[in-house]
N, C-alpha and C positions, 0 to 999 in steps of 0.2 A: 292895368296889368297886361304886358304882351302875351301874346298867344306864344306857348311853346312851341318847338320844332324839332321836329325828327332828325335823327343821322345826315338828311338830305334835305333837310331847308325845308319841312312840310310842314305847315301849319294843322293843328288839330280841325278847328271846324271843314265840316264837310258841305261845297258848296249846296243851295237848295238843289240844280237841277239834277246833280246826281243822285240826292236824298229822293228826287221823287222817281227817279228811275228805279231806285232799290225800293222805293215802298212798293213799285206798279208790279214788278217782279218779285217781288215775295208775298203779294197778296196782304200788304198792311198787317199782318201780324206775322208774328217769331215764326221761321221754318221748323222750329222742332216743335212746339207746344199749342201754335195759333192765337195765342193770347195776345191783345192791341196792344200792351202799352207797349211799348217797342223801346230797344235801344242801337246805334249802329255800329257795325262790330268789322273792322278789317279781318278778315281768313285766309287771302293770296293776293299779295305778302300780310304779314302781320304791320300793324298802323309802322314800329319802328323801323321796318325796313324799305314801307312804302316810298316811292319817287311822287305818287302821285295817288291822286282819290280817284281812283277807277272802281264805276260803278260794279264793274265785273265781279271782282275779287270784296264788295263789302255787301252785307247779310243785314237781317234784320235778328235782335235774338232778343227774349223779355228779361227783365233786370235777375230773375233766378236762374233762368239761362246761362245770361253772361257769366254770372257769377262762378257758374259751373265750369265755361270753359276758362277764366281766369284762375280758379284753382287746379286747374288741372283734369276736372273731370270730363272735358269735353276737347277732342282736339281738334283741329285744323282741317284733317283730312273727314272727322265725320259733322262736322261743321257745313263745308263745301258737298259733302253728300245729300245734307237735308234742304243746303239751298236749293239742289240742282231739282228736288221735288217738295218744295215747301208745301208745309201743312196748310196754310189757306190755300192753296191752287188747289191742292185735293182733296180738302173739303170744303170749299167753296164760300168761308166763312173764318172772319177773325172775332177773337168776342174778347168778354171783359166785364167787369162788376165793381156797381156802385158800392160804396159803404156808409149808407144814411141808418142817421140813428133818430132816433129822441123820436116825441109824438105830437110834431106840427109841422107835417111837410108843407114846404113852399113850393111852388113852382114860379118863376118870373117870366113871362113873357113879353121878352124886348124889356120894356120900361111898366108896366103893367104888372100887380101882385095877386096869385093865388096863394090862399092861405084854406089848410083843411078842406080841398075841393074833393068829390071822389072823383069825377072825370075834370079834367085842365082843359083841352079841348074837342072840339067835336067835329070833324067836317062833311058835310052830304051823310049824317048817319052814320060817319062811320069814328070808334072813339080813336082819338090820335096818342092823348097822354092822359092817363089815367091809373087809380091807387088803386091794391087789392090788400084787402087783411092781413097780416102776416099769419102762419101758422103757429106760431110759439111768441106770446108775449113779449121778452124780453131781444126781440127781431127788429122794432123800428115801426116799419112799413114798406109795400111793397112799389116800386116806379114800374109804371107799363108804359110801352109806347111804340106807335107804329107810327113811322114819320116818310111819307112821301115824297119826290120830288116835283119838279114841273110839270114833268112828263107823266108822272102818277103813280112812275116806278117808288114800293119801298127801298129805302136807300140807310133806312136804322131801323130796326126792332132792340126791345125793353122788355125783357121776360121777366118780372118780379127780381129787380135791382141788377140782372145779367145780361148787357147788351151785345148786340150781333150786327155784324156787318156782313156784306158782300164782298167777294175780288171783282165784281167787275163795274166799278167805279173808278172816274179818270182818277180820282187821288183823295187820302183819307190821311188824316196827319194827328197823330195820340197825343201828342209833345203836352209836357203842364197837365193842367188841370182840364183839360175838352179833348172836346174830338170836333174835327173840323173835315168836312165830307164834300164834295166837289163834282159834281156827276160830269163837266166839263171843264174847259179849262178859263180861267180867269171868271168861275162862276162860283159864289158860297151857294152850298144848296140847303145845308146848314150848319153851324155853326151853336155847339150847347158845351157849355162848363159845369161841372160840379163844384159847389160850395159849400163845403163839409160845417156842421155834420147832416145838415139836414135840408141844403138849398140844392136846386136843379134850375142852371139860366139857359132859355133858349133865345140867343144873341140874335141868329139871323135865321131866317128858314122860306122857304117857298115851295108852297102845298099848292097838288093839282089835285082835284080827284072827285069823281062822277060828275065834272062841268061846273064845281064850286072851288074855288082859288082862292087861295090865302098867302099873304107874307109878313114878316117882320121887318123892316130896314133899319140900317144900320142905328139912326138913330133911335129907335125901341118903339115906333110909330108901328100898328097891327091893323093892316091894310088889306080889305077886299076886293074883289073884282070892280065894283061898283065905286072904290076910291072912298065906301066907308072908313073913316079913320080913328082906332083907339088908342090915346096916350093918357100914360099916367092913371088908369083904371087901376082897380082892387075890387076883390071878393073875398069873404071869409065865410067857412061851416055852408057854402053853397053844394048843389048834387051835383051839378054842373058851370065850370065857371063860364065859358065862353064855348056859343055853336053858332053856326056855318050850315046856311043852307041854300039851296037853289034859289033862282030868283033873289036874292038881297037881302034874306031873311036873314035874322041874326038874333041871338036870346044871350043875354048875358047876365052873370050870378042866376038861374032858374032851378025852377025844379024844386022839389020840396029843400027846405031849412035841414040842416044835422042837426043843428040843435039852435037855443035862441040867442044865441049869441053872433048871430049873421049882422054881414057888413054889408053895404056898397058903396064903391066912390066909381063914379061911371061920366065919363070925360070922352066924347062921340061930335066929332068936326064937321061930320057931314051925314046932316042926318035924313038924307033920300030918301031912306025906309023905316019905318018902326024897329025901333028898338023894344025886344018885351026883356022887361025886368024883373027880379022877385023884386018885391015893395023892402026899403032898408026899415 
């Protein structure tokens, strides 16, 4: 199917670099509302009369948003007013919420399965991704999460299923089903998809924090400082699935049982230090 074209020979897709100049400038979420999932919206000229995809003249707006100004509720000139002071630059934050249901959260890390964990992972003491009870039954359960970068800056928080970003991160991309975070350029700092109704994958990631380092690579391989390596792991009904600690320690599925129906499949390539295990 060709791409359509404007009055003036314009194709619809907008190339990447000017997408990421309007994300870096709008603070990754909508200028009127703050909300991540984003959509790109021409306002000077409008897309039909555009000659060309100048960053200048295109917005970030969320799909209720657009909506709005496609019916007419929002026009052009107050469009270009809340670019010129987008709601993430002046609140310092784009957010967004998950919608998991049902009662066996997953978490995957890389290529590796949590199943009913209360904390997913742990690093230097400190929890990274972890459940909280919902307050009203028929709610699911709750995703937490404070996700670091390299440098040890957080770069995502997880308030009970409502995530939060920063604007000042080189670049953060909502598109589909993830959010994809980039504290530099040509660098994933991480990369998590939601898989409705009840999965949360974290694809790539690289954690610094209090001299304990951790990452995911591409191929689903959960790699320490120490080049401890875990693929293809699983934990079920464990307190904790996987921790991270100074010196090369590492615990994986520990902590008391949720209940007796606890798993382990524990698959560790290099095994330099003790691994402590709950007993399967």
């Amino acid at each position: 199917m060709k791409n359509k074209l404007n009055q003036h020979g314009l194709s619809r897709p907008i190339p990447p670099a000017v997408k990421l100049e309007v994300r870096q400038r709008c603070g990754f979420g909508c200028v009127s509302c703050g909300r991540g999932i984003i959509q790109y919206d021409h306002f000077d000229p409008e897309y039909a009369d555009a000659m060309e995809h100048n960053a200048k003249g295109i917005t970030l707006l969320c799909g209720s948003c657009h909506d709005e100004k496609k019916h007419g509720l929002l026009t052009n000139a107050q469009v270009a007013k809340m670019d010129a002071d987008p709601y993430c630059m002046r609140n310092e934050n784009a957010f967004g919420a998950f919608r998991l249901t049902g009662d066996q959260p997953i978490v995957l890390l890389g290529n590796s399965e949590f199943r009913q964990c209360k904390i997913i992972l742990e690093v230097a003491g400190e929890k990274v991704i972890w459940f909280t009870k919902p307050r009203q039954a028929d709610e699911g359960f709750y995703l937490n999460a404070r996700i670091r970068d390299e440098t040890g800056k957080v770069i995502l928080e997880i308030r009970e299923n409502e995530w939060i970003i920063g604007d000042d991160l080189w670049d953060v991309n909502t598109s589909g089903n993830g959010i994809v975070i980039r504290s530099r350029a040509r660098n994933h700092s991480l990369i998590l998809r939601f898989l409705p109704p009840e999965t949360v994958k974290i694809e790539r990631v690289s954690i610094a924090h209090k001299g304990v380092s951790v990452r995911i690579e591409k191929d689903g391989r959960i790699i320490d400082a120490n080049n401890n390596t875990f693929s293809n792991c699983a934990a079920s009904n464990c307190h904790t699935g996987i921790r991270f600690r100074a010196a090369g320690s590492i615990a994986f599925g520990c902590g008391r049982p949720r209940s007796l129906n606890t798993w382990i499949r524990l698959r560790l390539s290099s095994a330099l230090v003790p691994v402590k295990t709950l007993a399967s």
